[in-house]
C-alpha positions as CSV (number, residue, x, y, z in Angstrom):
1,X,-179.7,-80.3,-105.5
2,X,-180.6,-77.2,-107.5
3,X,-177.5,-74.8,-107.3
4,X,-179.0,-71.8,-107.6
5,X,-181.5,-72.4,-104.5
6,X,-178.6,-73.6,-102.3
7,X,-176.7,-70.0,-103.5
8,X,-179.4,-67.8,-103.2
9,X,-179.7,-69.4,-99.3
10,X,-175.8,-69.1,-99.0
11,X,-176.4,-65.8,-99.5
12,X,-179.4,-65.2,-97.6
13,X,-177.1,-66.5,-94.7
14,X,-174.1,-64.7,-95.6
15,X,-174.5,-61.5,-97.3
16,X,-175.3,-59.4,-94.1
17,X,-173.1,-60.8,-91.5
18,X,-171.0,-57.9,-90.0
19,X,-167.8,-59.2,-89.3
20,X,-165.7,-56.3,-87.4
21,X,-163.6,-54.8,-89.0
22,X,-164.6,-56.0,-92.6
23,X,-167.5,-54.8,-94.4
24,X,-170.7,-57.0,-94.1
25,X,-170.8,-60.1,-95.7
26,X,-166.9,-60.4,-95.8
27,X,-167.2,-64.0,-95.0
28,X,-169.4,-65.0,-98.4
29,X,-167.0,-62.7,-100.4
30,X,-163.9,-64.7,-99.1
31,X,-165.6,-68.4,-99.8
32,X,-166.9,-67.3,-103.3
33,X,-162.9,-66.2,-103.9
34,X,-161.7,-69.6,-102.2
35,X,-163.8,-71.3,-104.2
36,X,-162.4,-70.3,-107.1
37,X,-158.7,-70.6,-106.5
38,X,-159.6,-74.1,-104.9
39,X,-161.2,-74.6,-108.1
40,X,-157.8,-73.5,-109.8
41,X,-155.6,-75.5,-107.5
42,X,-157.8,-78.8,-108.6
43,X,-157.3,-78.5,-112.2
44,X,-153.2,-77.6,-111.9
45,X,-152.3,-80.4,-109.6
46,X,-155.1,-82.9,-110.9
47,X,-157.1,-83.4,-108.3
48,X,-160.2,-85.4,-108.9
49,X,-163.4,-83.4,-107.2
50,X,-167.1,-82.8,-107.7
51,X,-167.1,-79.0,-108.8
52,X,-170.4,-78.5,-107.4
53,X,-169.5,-79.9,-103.9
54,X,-166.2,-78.1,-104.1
55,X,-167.5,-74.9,-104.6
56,X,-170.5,-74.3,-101.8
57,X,-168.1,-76.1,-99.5
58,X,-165.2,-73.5,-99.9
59,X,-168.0,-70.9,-100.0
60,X,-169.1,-71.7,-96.8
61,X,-165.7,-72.7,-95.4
62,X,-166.2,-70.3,-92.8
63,X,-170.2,-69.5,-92.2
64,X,-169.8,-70.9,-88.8
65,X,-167.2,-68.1,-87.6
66,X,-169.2,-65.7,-86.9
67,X,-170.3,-65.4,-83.3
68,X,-169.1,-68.8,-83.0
69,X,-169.8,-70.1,-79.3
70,X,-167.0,-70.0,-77.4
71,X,-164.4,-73.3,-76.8
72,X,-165.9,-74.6,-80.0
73,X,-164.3,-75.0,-83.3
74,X,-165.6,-72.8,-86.0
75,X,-165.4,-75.6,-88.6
76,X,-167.8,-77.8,-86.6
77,X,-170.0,-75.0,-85.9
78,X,-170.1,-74.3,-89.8
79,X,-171.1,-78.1,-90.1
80,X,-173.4,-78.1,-87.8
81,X,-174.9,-74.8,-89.0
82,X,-175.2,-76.0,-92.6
83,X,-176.5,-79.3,-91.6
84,X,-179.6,-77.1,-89.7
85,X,-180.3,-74.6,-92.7
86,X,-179.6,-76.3,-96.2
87,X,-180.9,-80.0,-94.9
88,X,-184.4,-79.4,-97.4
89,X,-181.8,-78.7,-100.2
90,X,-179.4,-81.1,-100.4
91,X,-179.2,-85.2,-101.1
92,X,-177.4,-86.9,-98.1
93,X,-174.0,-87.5,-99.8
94,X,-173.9,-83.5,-100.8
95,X,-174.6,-82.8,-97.4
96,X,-171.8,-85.1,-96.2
97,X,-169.2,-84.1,-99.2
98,X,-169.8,-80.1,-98.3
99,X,-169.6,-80.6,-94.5
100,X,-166.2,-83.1,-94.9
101,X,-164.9,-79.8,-96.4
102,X,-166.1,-77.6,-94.0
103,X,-164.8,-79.8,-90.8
104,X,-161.2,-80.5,-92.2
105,X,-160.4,-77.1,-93.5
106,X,-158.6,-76.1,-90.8
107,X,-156.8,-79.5,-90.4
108,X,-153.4,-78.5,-92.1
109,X,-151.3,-81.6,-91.8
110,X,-148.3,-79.0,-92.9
111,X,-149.3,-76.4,-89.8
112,X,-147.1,-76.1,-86.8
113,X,-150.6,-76.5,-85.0
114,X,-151.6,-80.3,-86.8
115,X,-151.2,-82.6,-83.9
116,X,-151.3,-85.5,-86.3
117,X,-151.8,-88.0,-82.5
118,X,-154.8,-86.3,-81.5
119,X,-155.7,-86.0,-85.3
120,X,-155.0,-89.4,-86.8
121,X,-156.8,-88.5,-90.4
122,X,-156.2,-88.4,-94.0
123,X,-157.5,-85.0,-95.3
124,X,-158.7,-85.6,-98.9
125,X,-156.8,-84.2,-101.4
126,X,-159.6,-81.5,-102.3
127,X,-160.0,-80.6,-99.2
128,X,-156.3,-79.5,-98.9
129,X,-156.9,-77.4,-102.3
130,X,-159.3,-75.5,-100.0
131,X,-156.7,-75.0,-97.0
132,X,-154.4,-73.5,-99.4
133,X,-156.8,-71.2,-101.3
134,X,-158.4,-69.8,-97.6
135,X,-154.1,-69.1,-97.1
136,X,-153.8,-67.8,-100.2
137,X,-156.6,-65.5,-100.1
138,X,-155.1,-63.5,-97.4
139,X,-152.2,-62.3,-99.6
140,X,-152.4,-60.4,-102.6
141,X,-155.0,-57.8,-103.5
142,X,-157.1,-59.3,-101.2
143,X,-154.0,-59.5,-97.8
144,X,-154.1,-55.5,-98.7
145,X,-157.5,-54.5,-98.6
146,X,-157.9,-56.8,-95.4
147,X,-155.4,-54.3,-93.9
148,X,-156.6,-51.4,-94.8
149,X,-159.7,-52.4,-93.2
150,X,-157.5,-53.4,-89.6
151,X,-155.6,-49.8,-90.2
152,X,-159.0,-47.9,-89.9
153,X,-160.0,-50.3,-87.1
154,X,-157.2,-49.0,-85.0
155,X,-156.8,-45.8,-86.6
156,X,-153.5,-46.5,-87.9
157,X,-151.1,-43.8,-89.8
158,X,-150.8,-45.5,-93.7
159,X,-147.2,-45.3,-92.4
160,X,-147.8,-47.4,-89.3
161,X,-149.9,-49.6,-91.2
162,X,-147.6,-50.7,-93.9
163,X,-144.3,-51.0,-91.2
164,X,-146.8,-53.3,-89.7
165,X,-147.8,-55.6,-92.5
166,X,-144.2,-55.6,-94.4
167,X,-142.2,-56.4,-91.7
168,X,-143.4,-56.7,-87.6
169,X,-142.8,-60.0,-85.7
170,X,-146.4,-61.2,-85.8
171,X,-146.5,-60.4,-89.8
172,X,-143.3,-62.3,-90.1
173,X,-144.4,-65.1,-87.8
174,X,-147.9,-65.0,-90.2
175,X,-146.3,-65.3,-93.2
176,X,-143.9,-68.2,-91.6
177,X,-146.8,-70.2,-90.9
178,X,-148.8,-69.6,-93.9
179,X,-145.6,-70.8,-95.9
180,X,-145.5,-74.1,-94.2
181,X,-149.2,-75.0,-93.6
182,X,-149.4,-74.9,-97.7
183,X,-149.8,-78.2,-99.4
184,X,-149.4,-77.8,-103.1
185,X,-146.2,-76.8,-104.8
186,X,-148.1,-74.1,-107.1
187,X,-149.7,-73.2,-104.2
188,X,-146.5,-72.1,-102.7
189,X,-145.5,-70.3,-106.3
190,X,-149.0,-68.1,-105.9
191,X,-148.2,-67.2,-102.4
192,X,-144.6,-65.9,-103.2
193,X,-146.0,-63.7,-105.7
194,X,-148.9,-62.3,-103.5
195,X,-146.2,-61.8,-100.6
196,X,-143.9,-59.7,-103.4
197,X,-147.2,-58.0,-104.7
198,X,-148.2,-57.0,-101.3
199,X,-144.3,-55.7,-100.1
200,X,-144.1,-53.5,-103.3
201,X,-147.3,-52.0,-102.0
202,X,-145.9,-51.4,-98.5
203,X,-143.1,-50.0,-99.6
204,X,-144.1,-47.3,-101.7
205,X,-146.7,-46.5,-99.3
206,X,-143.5,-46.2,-96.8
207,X,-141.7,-44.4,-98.7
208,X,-144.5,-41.2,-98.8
């Protein structure tokens, strides 16, 4: 495959999609940051991966989420969606190595939602680098702008908004979850210091 004709159609795909309430094309901006924390997560643990593959796989992680038809999983949809649009660029073991990424990365073994009976599978060990970078980028820098976003969604006092996020029942249950669907020890390091980034944030704002 030629990257840069698979991107610029990633893009093409991606770019405009108006996810309410994030700005348009929030979905590519998210993959293109999983991508590279997956990326990061590969190289401290040692996980053997083809970067190429990798990458447009995390990118697209989520390109079947928007208006995804209802009762169907978003991660097929993505396959299924990828396998329509990029067939013309990509060899059939790309196509399969993206699409494995894109199917599994909601299959969390760790998650209090894996049913491992219905789900008998082994998830590749790059695959669960992207499950933990698609948790991870929902803390941090990126976990506050994504509420900012919500507060002006529901018109939300900066007050309201940061009681909300620091310390509510479905934050705390969120935060629960995303601790224990994480795979990778350093994974669970990054997410500890995103959760004390984010709290430092809350509680300043609280505090005006």
């Amino acid at each position: 495959m030629t990257s840069s004709s698979v991107l610029a159609r990633v893009r093409l795909v991606m770019a405009n999609v108006h996810e309410f309430p994030c700005e348009p094309g929030y979905r590519l901006h998210h993959g293109e940051r999983v991508a590279d924390i997956a990326a990061s997560i590969c190289e401290t643990e040692g996980i053997a991966n083809e970067p190429l593959i990798l990458r447009l796989g995390a990118i697209m992680h989520d390109i079947g989420k928007n208006a995804c038809p209802k009762g169907v999983s978003h991660a097929a949809n993505g396959a299924k969606i990828v396998e329509t649009h990029f067939a013309d660029l990509l060899a059939p073991e790309e196509m399969s190595g993206i699409c494995e990424i894109i199917s599994h990365h909601c299959d969390r073994p760790k998650s209090k939602w894996f049913d491992s009976r219905v789900k008998a599978i082994a998830v590749k060990p790059h695959i669960l680098a992207v499950q933990d970078a698609d948790v991870l980028d929902h803390f941090g820098p990126s976990g506050i702008w994504l509420s900012l976003h919500w507060a002006a969604a529901k018109n939300s006092s900066p007050e309201e908004t940061a009681r909300y996020w620091f310390d509510s029942p479905q934050s705390n249950d969120w935060r629960a979850e995303s601790r224990q669907s994480l795979n990778f020890e350093s994974s669970r390091v990054t997410l500890e210091k995103h959760i004390m980034m984010m709290d430092a944030f809350y509680k300043t704002w609280m505090k005006q």
